[in-house]
Backbone and ligand atoms as CSV (ligand in chain L), in Angstrom:
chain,resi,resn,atom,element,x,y,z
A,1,UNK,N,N,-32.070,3.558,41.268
A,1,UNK,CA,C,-32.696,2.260,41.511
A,1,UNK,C,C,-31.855,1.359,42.423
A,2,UNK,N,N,-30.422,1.312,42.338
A,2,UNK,CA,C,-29.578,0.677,43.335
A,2,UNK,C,C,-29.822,0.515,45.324
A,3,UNK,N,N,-30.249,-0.058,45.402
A,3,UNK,CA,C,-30.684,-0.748,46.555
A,3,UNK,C,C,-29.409,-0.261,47.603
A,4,UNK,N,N,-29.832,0.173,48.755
A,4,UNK,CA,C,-28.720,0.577,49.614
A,4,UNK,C,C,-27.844,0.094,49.945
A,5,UNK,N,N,-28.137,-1.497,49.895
A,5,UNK,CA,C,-26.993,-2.574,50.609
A,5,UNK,C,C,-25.772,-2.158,49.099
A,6,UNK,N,N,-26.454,-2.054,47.985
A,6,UNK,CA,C,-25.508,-2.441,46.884
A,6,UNK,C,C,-24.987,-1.107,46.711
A,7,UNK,N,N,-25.325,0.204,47.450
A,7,UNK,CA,C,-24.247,1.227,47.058
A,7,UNK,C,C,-23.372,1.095,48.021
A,8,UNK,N,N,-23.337,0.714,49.224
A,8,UNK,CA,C,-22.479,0.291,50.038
A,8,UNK,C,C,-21.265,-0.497,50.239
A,9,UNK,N,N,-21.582,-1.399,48.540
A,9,UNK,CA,C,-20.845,-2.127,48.234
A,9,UNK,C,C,-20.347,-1.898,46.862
A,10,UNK,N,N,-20.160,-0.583,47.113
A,10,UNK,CA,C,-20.175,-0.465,45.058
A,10,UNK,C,C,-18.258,-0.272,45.047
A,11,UNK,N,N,-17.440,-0.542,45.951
A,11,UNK,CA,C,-16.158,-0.353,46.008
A,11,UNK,C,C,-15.938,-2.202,45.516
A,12,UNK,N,N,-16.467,-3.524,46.258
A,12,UNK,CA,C,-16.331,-4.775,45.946
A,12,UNK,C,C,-17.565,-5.018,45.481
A,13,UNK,N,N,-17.722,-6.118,44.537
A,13,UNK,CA,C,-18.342,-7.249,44.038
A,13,UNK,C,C,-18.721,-7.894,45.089
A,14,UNK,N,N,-19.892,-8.462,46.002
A,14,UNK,CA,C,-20.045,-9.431,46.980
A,14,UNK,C,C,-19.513,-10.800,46.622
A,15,UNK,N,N,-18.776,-10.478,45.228
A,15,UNK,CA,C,-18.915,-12.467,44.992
A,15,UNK,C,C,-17.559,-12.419,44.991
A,16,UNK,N,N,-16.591,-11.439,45.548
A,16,UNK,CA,C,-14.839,-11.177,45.491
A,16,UNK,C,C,-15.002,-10.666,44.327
A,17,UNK,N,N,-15.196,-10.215,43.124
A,17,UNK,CA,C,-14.910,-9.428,41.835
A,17,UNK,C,C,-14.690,-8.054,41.878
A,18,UNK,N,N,-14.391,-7.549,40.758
A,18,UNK,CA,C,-14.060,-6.255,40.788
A,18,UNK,C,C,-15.206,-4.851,41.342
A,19,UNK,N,N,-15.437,-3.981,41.098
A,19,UNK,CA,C,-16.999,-3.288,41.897
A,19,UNK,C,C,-17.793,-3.763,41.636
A,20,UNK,N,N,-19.136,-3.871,41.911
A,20,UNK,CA,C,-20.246,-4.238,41.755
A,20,UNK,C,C,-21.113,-3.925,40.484
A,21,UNK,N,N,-20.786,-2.519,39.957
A,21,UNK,CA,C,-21.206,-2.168,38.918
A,21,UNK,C,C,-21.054,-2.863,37.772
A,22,UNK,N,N,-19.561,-3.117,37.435
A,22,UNK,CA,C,-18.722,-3.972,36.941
A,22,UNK,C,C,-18.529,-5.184,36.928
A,23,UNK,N,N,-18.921,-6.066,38.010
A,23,UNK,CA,C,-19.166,-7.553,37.977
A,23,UNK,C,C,-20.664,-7.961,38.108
A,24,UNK,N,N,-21.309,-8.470,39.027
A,24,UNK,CA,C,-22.482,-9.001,39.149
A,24,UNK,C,C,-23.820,-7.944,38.496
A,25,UNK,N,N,-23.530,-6.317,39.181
A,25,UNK,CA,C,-24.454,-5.430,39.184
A,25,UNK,C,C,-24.867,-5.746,37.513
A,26,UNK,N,N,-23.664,-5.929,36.819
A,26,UNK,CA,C,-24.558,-5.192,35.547
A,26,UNK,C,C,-25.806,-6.477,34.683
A,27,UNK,N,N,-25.676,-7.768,35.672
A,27,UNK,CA,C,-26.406,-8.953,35.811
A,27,UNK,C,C,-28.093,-8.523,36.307
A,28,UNK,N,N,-27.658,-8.227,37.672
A,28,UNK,CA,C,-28.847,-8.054,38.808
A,28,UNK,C,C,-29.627,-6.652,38.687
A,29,UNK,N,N,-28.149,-5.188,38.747
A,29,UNK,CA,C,-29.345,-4.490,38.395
A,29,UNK,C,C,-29.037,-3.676,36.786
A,30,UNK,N,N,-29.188,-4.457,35.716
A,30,UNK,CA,C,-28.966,-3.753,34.715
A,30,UNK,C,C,-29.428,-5.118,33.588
A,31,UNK,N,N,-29.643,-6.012,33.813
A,31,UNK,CA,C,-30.629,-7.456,33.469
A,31,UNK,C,C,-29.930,-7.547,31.988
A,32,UNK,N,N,-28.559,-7.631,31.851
A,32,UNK,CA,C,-28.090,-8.209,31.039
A,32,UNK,C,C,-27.571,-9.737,31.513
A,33,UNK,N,N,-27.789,-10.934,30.085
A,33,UNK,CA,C,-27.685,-12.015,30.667
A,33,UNK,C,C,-26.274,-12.554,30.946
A,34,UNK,N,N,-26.044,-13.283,32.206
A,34,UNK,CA,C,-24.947,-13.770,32.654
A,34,UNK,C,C,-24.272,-14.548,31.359
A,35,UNK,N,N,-23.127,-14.221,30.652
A,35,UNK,CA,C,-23.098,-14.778,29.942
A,35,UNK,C,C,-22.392,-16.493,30.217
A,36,UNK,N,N,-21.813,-17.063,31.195
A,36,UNK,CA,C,-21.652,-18.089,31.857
A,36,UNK,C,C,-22.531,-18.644,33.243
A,37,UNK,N,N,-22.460,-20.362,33.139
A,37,UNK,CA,C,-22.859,-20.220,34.333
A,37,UNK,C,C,-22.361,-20.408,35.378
A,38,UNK,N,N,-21.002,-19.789,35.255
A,38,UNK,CA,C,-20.034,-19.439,36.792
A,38,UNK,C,C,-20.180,-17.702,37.181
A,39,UNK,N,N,-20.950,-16.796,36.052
A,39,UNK,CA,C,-21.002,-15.308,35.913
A,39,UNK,C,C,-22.282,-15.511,36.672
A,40,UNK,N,N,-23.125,-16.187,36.543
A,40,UNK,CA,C,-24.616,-16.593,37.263
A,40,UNK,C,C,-24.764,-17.069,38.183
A,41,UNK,N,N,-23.739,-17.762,38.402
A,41,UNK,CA,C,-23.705,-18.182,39.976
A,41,UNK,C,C,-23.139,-17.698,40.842
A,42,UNK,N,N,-22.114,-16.474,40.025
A,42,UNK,CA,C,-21.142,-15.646,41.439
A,42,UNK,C,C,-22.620,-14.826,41.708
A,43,UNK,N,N,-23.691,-14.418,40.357
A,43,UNK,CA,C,-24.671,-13.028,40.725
A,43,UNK,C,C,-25.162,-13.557,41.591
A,44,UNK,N,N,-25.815,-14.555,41.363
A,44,UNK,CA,C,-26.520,-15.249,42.343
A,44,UNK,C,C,-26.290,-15.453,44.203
A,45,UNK,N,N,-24.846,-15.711,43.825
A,45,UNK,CA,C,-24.361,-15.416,45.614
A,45,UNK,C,C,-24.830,-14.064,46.041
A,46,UNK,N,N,-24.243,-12.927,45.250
A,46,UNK,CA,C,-24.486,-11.559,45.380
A,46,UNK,C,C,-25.850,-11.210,45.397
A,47,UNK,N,N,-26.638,-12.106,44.741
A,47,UNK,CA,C,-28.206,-11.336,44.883
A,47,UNK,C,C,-28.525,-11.747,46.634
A,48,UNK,N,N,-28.336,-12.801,47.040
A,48,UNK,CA,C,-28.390,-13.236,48.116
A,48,UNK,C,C,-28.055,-12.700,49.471
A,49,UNK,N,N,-26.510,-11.973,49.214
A,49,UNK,CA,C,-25.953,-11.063,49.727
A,49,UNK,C,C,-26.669,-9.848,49.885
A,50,UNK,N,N,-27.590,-9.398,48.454
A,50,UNK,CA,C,-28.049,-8.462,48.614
A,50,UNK,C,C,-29.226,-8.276,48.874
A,51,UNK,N,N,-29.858,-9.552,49.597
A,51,UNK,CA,C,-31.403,-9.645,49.438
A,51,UNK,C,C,-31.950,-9.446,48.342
A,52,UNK,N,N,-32.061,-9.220,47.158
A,52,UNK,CA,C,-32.490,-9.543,45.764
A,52,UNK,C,C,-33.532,-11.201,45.357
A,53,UNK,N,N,-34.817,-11.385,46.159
A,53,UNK,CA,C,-35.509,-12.584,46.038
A,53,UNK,C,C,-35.872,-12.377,44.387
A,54,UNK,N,N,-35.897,-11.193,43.824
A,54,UNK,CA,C,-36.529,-10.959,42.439
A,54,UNK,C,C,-35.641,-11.654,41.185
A,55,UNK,N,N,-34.481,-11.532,41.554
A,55,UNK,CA,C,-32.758,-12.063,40.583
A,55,UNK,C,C,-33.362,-13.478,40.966
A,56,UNK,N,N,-33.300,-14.109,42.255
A,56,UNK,CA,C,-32.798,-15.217,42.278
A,56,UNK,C,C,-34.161,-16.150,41.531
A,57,UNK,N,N,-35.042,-15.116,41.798
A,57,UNK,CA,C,-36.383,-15.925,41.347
A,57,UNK,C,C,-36.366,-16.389,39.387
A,58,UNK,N,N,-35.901,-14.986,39.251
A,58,UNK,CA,C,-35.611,-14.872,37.747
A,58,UNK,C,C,-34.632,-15.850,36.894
A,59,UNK,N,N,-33.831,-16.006,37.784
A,59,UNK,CA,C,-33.026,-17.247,37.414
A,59,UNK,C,C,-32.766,-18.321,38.155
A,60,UNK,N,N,-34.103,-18.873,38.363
A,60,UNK,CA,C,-34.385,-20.051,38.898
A,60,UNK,C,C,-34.536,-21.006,37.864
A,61,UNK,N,N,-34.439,-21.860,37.162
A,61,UNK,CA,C,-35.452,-22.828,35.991
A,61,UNK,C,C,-36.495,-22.614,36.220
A,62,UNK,N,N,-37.823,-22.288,35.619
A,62,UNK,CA,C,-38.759,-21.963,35.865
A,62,UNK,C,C,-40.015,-23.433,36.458
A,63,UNK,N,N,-39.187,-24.482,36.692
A,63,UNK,CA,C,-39.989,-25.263,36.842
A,63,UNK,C,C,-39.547,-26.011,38.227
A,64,UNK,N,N,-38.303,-25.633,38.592
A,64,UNK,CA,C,-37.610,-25.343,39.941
A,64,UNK,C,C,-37.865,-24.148,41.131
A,65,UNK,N,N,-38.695,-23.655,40.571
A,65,UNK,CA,C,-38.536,-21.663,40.842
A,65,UNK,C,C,-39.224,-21.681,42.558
A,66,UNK,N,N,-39.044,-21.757,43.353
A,66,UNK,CA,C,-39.277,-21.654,44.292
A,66,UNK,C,C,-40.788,-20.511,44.587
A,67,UNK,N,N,-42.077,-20.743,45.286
A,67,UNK,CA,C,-42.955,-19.815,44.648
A,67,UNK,C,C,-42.599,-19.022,46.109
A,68,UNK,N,N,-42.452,-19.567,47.223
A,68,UNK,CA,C,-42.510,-18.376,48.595
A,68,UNK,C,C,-40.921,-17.801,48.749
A,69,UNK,N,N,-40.914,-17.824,50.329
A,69,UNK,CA,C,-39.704,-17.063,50.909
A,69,UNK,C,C,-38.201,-17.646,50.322
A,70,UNK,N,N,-37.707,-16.705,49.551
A,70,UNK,CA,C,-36.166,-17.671,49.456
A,70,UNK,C,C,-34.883,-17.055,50.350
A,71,UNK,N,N,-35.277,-16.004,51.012
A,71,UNK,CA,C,-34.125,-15.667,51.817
A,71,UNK,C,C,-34.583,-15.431,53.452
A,72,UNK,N,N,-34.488,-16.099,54.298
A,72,UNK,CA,C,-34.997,-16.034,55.379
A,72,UNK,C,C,-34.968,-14.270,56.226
A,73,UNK,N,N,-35.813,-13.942,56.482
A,73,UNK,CA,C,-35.630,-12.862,57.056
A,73,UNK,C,C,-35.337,-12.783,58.852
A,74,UNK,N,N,-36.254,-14.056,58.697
A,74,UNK,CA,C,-36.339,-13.989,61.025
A,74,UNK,C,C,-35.173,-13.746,61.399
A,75,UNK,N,N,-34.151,-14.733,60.406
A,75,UNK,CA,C,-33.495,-15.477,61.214
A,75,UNK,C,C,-32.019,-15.549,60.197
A,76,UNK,N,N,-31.963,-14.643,60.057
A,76,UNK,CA,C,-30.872,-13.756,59.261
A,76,UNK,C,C,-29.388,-14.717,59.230
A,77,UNK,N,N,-28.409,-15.110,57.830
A,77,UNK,CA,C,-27.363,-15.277,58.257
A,77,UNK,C,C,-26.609,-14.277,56.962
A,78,UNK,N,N,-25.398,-13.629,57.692
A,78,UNK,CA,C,-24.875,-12.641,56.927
A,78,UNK,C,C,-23.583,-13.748,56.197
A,79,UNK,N,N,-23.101,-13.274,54.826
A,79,UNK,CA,C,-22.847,-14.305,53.963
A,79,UNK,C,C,-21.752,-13.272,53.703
A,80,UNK,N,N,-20.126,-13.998,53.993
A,80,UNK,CA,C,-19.104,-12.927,54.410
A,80,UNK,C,C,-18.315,-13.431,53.230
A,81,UNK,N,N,-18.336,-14.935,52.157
A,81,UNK,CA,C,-17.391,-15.002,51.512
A,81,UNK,C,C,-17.534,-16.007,50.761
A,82,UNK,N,N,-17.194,-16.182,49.283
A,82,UNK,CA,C,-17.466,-17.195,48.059
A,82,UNK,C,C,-15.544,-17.879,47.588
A,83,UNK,N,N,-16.198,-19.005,47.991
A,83,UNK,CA,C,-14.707,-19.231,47.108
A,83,UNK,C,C,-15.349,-20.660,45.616
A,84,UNK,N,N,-14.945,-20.105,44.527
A,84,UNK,CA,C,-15.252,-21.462,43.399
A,84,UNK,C,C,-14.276,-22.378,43.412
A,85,UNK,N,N,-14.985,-23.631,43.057
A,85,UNK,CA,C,-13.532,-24.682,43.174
A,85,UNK,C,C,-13.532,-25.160,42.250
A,86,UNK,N,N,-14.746,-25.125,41.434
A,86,UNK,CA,C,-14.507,-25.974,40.031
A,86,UNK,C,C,-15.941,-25.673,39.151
A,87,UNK,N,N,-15.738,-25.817,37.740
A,87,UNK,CA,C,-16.418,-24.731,36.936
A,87,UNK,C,C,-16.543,-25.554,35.736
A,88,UNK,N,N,-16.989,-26.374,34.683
A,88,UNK,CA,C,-17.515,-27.216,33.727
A,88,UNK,C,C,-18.770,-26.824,33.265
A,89,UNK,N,N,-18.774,-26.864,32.012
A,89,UNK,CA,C,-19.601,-26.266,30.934
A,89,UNK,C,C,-19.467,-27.244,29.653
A,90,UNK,N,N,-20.360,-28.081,29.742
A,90,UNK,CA,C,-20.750,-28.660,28.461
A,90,UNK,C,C,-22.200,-28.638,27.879
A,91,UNK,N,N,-21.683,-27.645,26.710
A,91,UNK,CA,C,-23.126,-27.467,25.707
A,91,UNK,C,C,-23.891,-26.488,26.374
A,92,UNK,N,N,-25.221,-26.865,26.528
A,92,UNK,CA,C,-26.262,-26.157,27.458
A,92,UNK,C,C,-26.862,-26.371,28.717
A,93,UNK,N,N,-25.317,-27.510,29.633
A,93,UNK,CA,C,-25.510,-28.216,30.944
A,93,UNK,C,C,-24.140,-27.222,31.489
A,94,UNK,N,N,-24.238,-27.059,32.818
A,94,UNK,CA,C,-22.722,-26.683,33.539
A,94,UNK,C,C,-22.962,-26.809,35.183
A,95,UNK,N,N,-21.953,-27.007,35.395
A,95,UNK,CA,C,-21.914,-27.059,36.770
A,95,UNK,C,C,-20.938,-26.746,37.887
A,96,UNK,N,N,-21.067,-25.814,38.978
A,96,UNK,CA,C,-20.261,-24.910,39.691
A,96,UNK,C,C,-20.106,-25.422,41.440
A,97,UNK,N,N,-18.536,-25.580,41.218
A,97,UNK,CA,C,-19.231,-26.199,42.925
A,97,UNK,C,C,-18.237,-24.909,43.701
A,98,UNK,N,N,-18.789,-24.854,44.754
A,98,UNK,CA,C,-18.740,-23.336,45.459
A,98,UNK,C,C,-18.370,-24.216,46.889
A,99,UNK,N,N,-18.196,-23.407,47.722
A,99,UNK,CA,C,-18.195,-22.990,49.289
A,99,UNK,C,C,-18.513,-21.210,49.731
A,100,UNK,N,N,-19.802,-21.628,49.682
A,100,UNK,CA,C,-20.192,-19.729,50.377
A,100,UNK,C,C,-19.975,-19.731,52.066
A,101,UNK,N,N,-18.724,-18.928,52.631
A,101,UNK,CA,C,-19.001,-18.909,54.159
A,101,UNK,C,C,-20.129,-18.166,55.017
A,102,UNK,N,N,-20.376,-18.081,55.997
A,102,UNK,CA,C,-21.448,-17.328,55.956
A,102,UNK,C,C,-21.592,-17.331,57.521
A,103,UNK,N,N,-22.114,-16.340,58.406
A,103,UNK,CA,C,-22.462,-16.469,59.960
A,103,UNK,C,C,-23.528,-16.280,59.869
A,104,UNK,N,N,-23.877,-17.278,61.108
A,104,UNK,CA,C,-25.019,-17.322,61.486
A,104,UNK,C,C,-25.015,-17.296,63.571
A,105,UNK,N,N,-26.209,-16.916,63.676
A,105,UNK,CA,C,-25.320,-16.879,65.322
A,105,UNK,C,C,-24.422,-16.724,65.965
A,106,UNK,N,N,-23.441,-15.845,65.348
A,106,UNK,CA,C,-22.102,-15.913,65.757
A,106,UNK,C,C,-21.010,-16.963,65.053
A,107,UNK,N,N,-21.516,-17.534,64.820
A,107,UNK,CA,C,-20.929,-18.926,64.491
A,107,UNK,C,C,-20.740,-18.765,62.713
A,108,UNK,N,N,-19.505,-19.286,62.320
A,108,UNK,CA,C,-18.841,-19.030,60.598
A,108,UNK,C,C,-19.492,-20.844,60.352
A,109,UNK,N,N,-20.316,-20.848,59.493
A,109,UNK,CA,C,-20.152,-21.800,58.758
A,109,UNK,C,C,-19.948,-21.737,57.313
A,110,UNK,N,N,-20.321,-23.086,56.950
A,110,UNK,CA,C,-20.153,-22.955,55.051
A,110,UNK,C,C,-21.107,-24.085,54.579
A,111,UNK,N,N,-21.401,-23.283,53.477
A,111,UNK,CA,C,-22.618,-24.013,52.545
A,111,UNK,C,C,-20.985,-24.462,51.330
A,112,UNK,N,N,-21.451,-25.835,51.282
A,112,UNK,CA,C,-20.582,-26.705,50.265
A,112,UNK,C,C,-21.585,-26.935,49.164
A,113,UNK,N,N,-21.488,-26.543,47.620
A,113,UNK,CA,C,-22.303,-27.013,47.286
A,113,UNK,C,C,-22.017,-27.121,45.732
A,114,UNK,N,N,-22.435,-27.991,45.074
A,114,UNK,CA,C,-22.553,-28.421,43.411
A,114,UNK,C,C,-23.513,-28.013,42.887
A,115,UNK,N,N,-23.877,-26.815,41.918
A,115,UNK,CA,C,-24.679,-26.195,41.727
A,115,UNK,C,C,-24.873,-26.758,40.021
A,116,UNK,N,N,-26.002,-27.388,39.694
A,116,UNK,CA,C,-26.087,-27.636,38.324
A,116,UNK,C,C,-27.088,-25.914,37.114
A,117,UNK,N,N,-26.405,-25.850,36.428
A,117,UNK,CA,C,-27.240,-24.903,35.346
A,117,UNK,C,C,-27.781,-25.489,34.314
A,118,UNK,N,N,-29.111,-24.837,33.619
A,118,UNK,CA,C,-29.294,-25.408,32.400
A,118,UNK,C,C,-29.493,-24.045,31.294
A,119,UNK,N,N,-28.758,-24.108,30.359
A,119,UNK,CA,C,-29.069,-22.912,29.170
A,119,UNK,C,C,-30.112,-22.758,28.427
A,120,UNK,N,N,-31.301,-22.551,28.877
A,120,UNK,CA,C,-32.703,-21.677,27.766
A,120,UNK,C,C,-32.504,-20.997,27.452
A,121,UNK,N,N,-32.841,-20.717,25.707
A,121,UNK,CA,C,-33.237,-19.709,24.931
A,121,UNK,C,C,-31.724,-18.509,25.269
A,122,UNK,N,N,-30.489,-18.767,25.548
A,122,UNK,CA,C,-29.612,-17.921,25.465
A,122,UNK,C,C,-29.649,-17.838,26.402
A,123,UNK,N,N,-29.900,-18.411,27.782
A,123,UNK,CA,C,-29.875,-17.503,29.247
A,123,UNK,C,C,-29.265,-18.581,30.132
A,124,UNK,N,N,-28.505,-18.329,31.226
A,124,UNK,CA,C,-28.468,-19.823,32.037
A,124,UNK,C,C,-29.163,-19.504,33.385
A,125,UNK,N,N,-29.676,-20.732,33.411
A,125,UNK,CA,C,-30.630,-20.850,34.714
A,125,UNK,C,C,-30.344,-21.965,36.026
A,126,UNK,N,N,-30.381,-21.566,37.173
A,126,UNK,CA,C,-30.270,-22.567,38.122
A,126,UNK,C,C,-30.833,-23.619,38.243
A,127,UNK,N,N,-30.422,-24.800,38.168
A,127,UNK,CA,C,-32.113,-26.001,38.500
A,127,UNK,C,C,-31.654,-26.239,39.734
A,128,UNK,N,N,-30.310,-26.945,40.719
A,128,UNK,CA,C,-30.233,-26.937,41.757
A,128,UNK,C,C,-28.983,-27.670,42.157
A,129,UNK,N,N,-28.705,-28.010,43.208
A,129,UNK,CA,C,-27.799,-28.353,43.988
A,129,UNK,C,C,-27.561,-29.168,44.573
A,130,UNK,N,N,-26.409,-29.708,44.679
A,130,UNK,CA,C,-26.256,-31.180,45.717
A,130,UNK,C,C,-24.982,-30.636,46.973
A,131,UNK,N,N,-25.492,-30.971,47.796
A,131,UNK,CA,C,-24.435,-30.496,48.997
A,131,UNK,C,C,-23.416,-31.255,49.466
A,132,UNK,N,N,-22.735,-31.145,50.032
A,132,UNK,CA,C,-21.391,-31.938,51.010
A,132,UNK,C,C,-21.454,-31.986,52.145
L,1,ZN,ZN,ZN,-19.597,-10.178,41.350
């Protein structure tokens, strides 16, 4: 069932972690729940990485959930690197602020961003983000 991009990558984790099998994979393709929501938000980079619209949809808040395209296809940017800067978890709220680098056109930029979670029913889910 492993998707080609992700055997390709089965030596690293796309999110810097240990193999893929072993960090995110057993999230994305083996649908055990992230048990944090810094474990959900590295998958989440990685589903992204891996084209995975089905993960990210799945752990969207369901009332946030984006219904069309969530990963652009035209107009492609390849997503080369995650660094976390800070990680807070209170109760069934948390929040992860990241810098994903990423090219686009040649050109390295970075998505800065404060990613809020909310915990349903045992699971954590994305609601969304505030940028820099
Ligand atoms: Zn990972």
């Amino acid at each position: 069932m492993a998707r080609k991009t992700v055997k390709d990558m089965a030596a690293t984790c796309p999110c810097g972690g240990s193999s893929f099998h072993a960090c995110c994979g057993r999230y994305i393709e083996d649908g055990l729940p992230a048990p944090t929501a810094l474990a959900l938000m590295r998958s989440r980079y990685s589903a992204f990485v891996t084209g995975n619209e089905d993960y990210l949809r799945e752990t969207w808040l369901a009332k946030n959930r984006p219904s069309g395209t969530i990963i652009e296809k035209k107009d492609p940017i390849k997503w080369v690197g995650l660094k976390v800067l800070n990680h807070q978890e209170l109760g069934d709220r948390a929040t992860v602020e990241f810098i994903a680098s990423y090219k686009k056109n040649g050109r390295m930029m970075k998505l800065h961003e404060n990613s809020l979670f909310i915990k349903e029913d045992d699971r954590w889910y994305y609601v969304d983000g505030t940028f820099f």
